[in-house]
Structures are given as structure tokens and as C-alpha cells.
C-alpha positions in Angstrom: 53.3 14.2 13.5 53.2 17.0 10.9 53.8 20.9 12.1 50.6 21.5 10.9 49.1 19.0 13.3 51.4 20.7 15.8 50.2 23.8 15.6 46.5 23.0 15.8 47.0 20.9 19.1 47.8 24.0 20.7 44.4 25.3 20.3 41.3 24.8 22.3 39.5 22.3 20.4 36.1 22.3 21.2 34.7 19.9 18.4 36.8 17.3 20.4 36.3 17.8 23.8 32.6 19.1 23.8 31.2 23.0 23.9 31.3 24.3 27.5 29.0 26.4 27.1 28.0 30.0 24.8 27.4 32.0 28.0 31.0 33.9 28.2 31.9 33.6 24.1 31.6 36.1 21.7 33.1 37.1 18.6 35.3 39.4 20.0 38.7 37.4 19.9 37.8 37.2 16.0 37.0 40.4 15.3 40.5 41.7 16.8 42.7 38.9 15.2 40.8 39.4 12.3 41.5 43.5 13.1 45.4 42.6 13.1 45.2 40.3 10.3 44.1 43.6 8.2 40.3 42.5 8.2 40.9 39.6 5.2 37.3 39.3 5.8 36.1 42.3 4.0 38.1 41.6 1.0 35.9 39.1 -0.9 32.0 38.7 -1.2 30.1 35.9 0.8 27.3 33.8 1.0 26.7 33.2 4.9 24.8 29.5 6.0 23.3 28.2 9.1 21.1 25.5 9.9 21.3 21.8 11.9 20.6 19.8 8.5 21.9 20.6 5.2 24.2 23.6 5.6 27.2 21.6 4.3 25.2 20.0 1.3 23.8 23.8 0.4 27.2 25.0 1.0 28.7 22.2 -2.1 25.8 23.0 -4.1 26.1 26.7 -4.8 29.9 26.3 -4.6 29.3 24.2 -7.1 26.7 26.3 -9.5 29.0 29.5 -9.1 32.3 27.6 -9.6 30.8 26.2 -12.7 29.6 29.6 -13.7 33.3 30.3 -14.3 33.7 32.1 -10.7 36.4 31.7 -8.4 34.8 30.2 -5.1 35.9 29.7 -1.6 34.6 27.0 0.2 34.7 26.7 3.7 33.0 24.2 5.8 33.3 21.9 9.0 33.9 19.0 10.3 36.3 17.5 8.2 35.9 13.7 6.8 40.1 13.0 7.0 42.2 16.0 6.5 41.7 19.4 7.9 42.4 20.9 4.6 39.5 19.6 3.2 38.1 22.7 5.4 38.6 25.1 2.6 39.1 24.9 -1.3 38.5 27.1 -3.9 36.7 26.0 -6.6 37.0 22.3 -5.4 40.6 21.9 -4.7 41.4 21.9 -1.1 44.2 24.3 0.4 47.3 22.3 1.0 48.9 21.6 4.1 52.0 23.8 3.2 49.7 26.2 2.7 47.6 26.2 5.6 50.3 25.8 7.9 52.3 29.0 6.8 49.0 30.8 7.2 48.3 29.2 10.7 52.1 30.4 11.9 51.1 34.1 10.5 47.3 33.8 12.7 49.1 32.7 15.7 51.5 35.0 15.9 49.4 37.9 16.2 47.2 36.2 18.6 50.4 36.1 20.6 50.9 39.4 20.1 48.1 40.7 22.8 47.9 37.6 24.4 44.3 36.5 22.4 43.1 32.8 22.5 41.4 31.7 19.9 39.9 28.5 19.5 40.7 25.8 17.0 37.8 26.9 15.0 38.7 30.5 15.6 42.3 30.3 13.8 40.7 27.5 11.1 38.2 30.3 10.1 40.9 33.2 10.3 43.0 31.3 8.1 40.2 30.4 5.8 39.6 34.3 5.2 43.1 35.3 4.8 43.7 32.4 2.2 40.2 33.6 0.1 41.6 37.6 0.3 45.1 36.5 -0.4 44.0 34.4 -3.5 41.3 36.9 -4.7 38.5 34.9 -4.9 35.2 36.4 -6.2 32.8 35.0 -4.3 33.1 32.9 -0.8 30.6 30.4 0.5 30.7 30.2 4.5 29.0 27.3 6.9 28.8 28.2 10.5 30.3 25.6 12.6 27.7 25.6 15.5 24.2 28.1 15.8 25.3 31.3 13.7 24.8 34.5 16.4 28.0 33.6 18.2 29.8 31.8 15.4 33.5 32.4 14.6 32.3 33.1 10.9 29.6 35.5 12.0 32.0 38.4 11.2 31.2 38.1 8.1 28.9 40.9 5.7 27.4 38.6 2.9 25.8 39.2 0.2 23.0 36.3 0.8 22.3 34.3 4.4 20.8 31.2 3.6 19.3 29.1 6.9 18.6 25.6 6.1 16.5 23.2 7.9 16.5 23.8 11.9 15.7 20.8 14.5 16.5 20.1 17.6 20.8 19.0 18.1 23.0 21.3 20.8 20.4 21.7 23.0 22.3 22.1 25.7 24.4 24.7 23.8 21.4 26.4 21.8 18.5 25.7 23.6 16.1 23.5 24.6 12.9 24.9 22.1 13.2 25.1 18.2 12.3 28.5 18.6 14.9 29.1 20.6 17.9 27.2 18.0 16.3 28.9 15.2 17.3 32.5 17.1 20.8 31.5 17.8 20.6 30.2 14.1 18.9 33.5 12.7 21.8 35.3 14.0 23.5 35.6 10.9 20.7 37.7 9.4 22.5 41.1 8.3 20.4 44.7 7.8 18.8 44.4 4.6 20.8 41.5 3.5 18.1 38.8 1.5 17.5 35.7 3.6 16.4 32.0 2.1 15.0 29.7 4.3 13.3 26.2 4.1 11.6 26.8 6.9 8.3 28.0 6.2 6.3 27.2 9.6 6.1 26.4 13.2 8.5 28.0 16.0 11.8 28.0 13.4 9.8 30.1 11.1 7.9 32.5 13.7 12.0 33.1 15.2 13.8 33.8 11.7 10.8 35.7 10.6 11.1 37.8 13.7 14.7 38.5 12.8 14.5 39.4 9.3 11.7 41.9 10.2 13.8 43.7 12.8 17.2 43.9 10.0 14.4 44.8 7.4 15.8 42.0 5.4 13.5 40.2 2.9 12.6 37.0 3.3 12.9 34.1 0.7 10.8 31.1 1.7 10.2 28.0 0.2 6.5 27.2 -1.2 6.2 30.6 -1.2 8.6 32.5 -2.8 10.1 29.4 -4.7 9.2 25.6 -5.5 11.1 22.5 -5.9 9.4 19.2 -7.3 9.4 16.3 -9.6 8.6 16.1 -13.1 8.7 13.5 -15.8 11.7 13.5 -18.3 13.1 10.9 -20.1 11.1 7.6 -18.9 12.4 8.8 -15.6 12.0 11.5 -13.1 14.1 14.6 -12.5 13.7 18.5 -11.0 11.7 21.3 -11.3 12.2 24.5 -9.8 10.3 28.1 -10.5 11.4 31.1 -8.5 8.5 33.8 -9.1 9.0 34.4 -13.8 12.7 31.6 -13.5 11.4 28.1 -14.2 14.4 25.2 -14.8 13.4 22.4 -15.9 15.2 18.6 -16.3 17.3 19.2 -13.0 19.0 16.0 -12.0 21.1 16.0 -9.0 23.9 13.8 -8.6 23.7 14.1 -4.5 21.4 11.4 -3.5 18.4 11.8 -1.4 15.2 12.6 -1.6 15.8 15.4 1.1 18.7 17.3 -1.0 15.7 18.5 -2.9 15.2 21.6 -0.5 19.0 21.8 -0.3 19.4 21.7 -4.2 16.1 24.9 -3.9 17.7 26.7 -1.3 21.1 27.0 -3.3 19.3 27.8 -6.5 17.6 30.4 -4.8 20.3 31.9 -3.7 22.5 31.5 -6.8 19.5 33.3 -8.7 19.3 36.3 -5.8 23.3 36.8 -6.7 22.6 36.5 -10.2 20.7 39.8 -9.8 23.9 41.6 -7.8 26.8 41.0 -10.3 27.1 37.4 -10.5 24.5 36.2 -13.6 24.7 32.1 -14.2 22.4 30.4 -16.7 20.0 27.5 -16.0 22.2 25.3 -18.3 25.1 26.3 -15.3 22.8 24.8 -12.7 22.2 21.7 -14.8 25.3 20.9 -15.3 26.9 22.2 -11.9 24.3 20.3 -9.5 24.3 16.8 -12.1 27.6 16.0 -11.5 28.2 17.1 -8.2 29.4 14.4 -5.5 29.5 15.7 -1.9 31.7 13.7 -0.1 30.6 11.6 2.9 26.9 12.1 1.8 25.2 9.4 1.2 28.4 7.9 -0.3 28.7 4.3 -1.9 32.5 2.9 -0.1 31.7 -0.7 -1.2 29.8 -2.4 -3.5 30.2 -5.9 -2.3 28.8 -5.5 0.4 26.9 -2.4 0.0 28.5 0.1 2.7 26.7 3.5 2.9 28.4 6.4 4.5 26.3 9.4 5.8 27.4 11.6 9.0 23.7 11.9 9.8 23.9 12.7 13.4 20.3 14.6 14.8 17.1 12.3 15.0 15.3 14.6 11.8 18.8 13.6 9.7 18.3 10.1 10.6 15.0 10.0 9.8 16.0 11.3 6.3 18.4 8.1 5.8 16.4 5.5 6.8 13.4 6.8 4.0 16.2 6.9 1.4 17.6 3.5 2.4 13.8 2.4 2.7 13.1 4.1 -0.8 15.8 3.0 -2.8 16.3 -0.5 -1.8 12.5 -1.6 -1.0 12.5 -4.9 1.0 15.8 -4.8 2.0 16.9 -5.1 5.9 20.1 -3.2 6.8 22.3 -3.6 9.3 23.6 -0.2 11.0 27.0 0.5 12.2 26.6 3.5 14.0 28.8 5.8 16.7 27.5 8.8 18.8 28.2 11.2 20.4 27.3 11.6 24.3 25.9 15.1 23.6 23.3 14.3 21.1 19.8 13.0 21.6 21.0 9.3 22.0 17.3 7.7 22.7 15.8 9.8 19.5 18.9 8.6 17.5 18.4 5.0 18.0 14.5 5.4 17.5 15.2 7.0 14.4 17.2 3.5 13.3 14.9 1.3 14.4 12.0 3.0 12.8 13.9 1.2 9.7 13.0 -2.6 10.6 17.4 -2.8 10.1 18.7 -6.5 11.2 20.9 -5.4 13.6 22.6 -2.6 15.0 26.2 -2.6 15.3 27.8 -0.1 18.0 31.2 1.2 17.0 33.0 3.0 19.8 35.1 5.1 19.2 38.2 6.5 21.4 37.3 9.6 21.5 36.0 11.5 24.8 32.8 12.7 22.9 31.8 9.6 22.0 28.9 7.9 23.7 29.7 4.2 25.4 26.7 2.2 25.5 26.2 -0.3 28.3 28.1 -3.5 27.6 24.8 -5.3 29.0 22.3 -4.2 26.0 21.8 -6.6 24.1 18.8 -4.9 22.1 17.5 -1.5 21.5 13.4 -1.0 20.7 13.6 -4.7 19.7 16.7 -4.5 17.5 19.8 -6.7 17.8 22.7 -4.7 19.0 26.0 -5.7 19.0 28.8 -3.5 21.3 31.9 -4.2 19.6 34.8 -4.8 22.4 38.1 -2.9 23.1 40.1 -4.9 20.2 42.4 -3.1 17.9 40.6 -1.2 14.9 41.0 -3.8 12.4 39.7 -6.3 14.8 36.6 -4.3 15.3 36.3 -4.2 11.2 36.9 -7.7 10.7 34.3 -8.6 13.4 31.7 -6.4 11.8 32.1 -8.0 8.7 31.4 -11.6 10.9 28.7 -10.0 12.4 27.3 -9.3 8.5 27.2 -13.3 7.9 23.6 -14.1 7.9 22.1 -10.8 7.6 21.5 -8.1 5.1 24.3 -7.2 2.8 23.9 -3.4 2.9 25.7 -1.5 5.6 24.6 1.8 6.7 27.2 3.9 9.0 26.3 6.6 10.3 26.2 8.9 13.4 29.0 11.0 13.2 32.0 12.1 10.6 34.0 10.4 13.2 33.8 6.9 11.7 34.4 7.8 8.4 37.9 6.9 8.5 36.9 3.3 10.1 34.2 3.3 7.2 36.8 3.7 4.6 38.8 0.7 6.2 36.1 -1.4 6.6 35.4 -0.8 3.0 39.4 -2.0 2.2 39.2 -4.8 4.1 35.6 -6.0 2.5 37.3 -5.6 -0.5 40.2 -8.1 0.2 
């Protein structure tokens, strides 16, 4: 075991063991280690996110536009695929373990000193913000980990928040209404800091509307204050996008999915709104920055024969927005799903959500891991679908016998339901390979 992994299993780790509850947290344990860590998070500009869909693909994107604009960015999103380090980069190249550890010691010891607790997420973040002020970075983009008002990263004083798409996930932890996930989400609002949302009805809207208008903050919202679409170019289609007198035109983004669209808008937007404070980019910049971008674990290819598809899709609205591109892109095909969730999440509206797509089979992957959901061993089927419980055999068993399982049926693989198989994804992939 590396020291690094040493030091992070002495932290309370709720992204493995499940969110008690928000009712006692605050971010007062941040604020003072941040306090004694000589407040690294004043020392660089921000761009704050929140949202249940599409923070981290927003958060790539406009990394990406202002990295290409020749800035230096800090990146700094959750969960990881693999490493932790892939946590935090600056213009795409991750911290390194060396690195984060000898930060990590300096966090910890002045949580000792005062007898503070912070959380695995806590110190992460801490040590995110001391490595963007140590290396001088000009501009830092920031995803909450879970809701935004009592977020570890909601110490923050950004230039732009940006709230993606809200639906219900975390009810337990955020609430039961969308109205009351978008308040907990709207919680990163700042006084008179510009907001851009994709939200642009319903309870979500009526709750970050509510906010902006008490911080006086103005309000960016899509369809109204800026468009995304399609438009012919070449014999095929790409992106259009106005923004009030800015039109670009001929956008195509490497992320696939028809849903990055609003992502791709919302960090346009925002790029733009910085453009205006210090930080000017050119269309060409956006072109360029968003074509060849490749977000890992997004929609990603791992195998070509067969076809395995990663995404961490993990809410019933993300779901939905995998099985159209699935449906979209390969028209007639029936795929089989290999799928893991976990016990907190909406389990009935995630299976739903894959059998809306008609797939051959579902294939359940536990995993050992105490969030993880176990299905009964006696379901046999779900809403009329095939599902198959792989048993307690070693991990390479379990791969194999997926791949068995994939005789007769569709040879497209969809995994999905949680970064947590993405390592088992990637191994299935090798040994499909062989």
C-alpha cells in the first residue's frame, strides 16, 4: 500500500461508506484548516459548479476552452475513475502522487494541531487549493462533490457559479422535492456573482431563481439568455451557439451525446461571462478546445470487439440520457447492460430507465463494496428483461462469465451505474481483447 493510500484511510470517507446525514455538517472544519493553511483559497480565481447531471462534463469543458486559451487551469473534480490524483490537474495533467501526498502530510498536520476532523473530501479539497495557490494557476474550475450549500468547496469566492441540470439523486441527503435539491444546489450562489443555469423551469428553476434574486446575482439561463442547436456544415451536422450579439458557428464536440449539448452551452456561457472580466478567448479557442476534448469515463469506447461502452450514469434522468444515445447512434441494435448500484440511489427508477431501452439482458455486477446494492439472487427478470446476478467468483471469473453470458446476444455492452465498475470495465475490455 502506498503512503498516500495510508494517509487517506485515516480519513472519514464518506463516498465509501454512505452520507450520514447534512444535519450537524458545516463548512466550518474547512474554513479553519483552510484559516491555518493561510487561506490557499483566496489566492487564485474560480469558477464554482453544482448540479446532479453534468457538473463534471461542464467542469472538462471550460477547463478545456480556458486551458486552450493559453491559461493555466486547475481542475478539480470527484469521484475518481482509478487514481485519486486524477482529482486535480492543471491544464490536463493530473497532480502526482509525490505531490499529493507531501501536501496531504502538510493538511493533516494542522488538522492535528486543534484536534479538527476533516473528511476525506475535506483534506482532498484542502489540498486541491493549496496545490492551485502554490503553482499559481490563473484560473481554477471547482465541482462540488454532493448539493453545493454545505460542500467542502463552497468556501470558495468565484468569479462565475454555473448549476447544471438538477433531478432527483441524494434524496435522503438533499431532499425529497426538486425544489428542495435545487436549494441545497443553489447554495453556491455568491452576492452579485453571475449565475448560468440550464434550468429554465419548473421547481429547480423557481428555487435558483429565488436565490440569485436574494444575492442580487444575474441570472444566465438557457433559451433565454443563450441557445445551443444544430446546424448543417459539411454534409453533416455540427453546433450553434449565440449568446445575446456572440454567435459561433461549426462547433463540433468531441464528447459524445446528444445531452453534452447544454453542457458544451453552459461552459461557453461561462467562458464568454469571464471573457468580459480579464480572461478574453476567441471562438476559434472554443472550436478547437471543445473538438478534441475526450472526458474520460464518458461515454467512452473500452472495446471495439465487442463494443463495451463506459458511462458512470448513475440517477434515472442520466440513464435516460444513455439509453437515447445508445438508441440514437446504433438504431436497431439490442444491448446488453452490465450495470452496479448503489443501495442509496433510486434502484426501481434506475432499472426502469434500462429497460425503457428494449436491451437483451441485464447483467448485475456486484460489487464488494458496502454501498453497493445486492439484488435478490431469486430475480431472474426485471420489467420483463433478462437479468443475470453474477455469483461470488473471483473478478476475472465474474469478467469471463459476462463475456459467456454475451454468446447469443447483442454485441454492444453498456456498463454503467456507478464509477465504481470502471476498473472491472477496463478488465473486461483486456480480457475481450485476448
Amino acid at each position: 500500500m502506498s503512503e498516500l493510500q495510508r494517509i487517506l484511510d485515516t480519513l472519514i470517507n464518506n463516498e465509501k461508506s454512505g452520507h450520514a446525514g447534512l444535519l450537524n455538517y458545516t463548512t466550518a472544519t474547512m474554513r479553519e484548516l483552510l484559516r491555518r493553511l493561510d487561506g490557499p483559497h483566496r489566492g487564485f480565481k474560480s469558477v464554482h459548479i453544482a448540479g446532479t447531471n453534468g457538473k463534471g462534463s461542464t467542469a472538462h469543458m471550460l477547463s478545456g476552452i480556458l486551458s486552450g486559451a493559453g491559461y493555466k487551469t486547475g481542475l478539480y473534480i470527484s469521484p475518481h475513475l482509478e487514481r485519486v490524483t486524477e482529482r486535480i490537474s492543471i491544464n490536463g495533467r493530473m497532480i502526482s502522487e509525490r505531490r499529493l501526498t507531501a501536501i496531504l502530510r502538510v493538511v493533516l498536520d494542522q488538522s492535528r494541531d486543534g484536534l479538527l476532523d476533516p473528511t476525506y473530501f475535506d483534506a482532498l479539497t484542502a489540498a486541491a487549493f493549496k496545490y492551485f495557490h502554490d503553482e499559481s494557476v490563473d484560473i481554477a474550475v471547482v465541482e462540488t462533490g454532493l448539493g453545493g450549500r454545505l460542500d467542502s468547496t463552497n468556501v470558495l469566492s468565484p468569479m462565475i457559479s454555473i448549476i447544471t441540470a438538477i433531478s432527483l439523486d441524494h434524496t435522503k441527503l438533499l431532499g425529497p422535492e426538486l425544489r428542495d435539491i435545487a436549494t441545497e444546489k443553489a447554495g453556491i450562489i455568491k452576492p452579485r456573482v453571475p449565475v448560468v443555469t440550464c434550468n429554465s423551469s419548473g421547481d429547480a428553476f423557481s428555487s435558483i431563481a429565488a436565490m440569485a434574486r436574494e444575492k442580487k446575482s444575474a441570472l444566465y439561463i438557457i433559451d433565454r439568455d443563450f441557445q445551443i442547436g444544430t446546424s448543417p456544415h459539411g454534409g453533416g451536422e455540427s453546433l450553434s451557439y449565440s449568446f445575446g450579439r456572440r454567435r459561433i458557428e461549426n462547433i463540433r464536440l468531441g464528447p459524445r451525446g446528444s445531452f453534452q449539448t447544454v453542457n458544451a452551452a453552459l461552459a461557453i456561457t461561462a467562458a464568454l461571462l469571464l471573457g468580459r472580466r480579464g480572461f478574453p478567448l476567441s471562438p476559434d479557442v472554443v472550436r478547437r478546445s471543445l473538438g478534441g476534448l475526450v472526458i474520460p469515463g464518458r461515454l467512452q469506447i473500452m472495446s471495439e470487439k465487442p463494443h463495451i461502452i463506459f458511462d458512470p450514469a448513475h440517477n434515472p434522468d442520466a440513464l435516460r440520457g444513455i439509453v437515447g444515445h445508445i438508441s440514437m447512434e446504433y438504431p436497431g441494435e439490442k444491448p446488453v447492460f452490465v450495470v452496479c448500484f448503489m443501495k442509496d440511489k433510486d434502484i426501481e427508477g434506475l432499472f426502469l430507465a434500462l429497460a425503457a431501452a428494449s436491451p437483451d439482458a441485464i447483467i448485475y455486477y456486484p460489487l464488494n463494496d458496502e454501498r453497493a446494492y445486492i439484488p435478490d439472487p431469486s430475480m431472474k427478470s426485471v420489467h420483463g428483461v433478462p437479468l443475470y446476478i453474477l455469483g461470488g467468483e473471483d473478478a476475472d471469473s465474474r469478467l469471463r462469465a459476462i463475456l459467456g453470458l454475451m454468446e447469443g446476444h447483442s454485441r454492444i455492452i453498456v456498463a454503467t451505474g456507478s464509477f465504481r465498475i470502471y476498473p472491472a470495465v477496463k478488465r473486461l475490455a483486456l480480457l475481450a481483447g485476448r
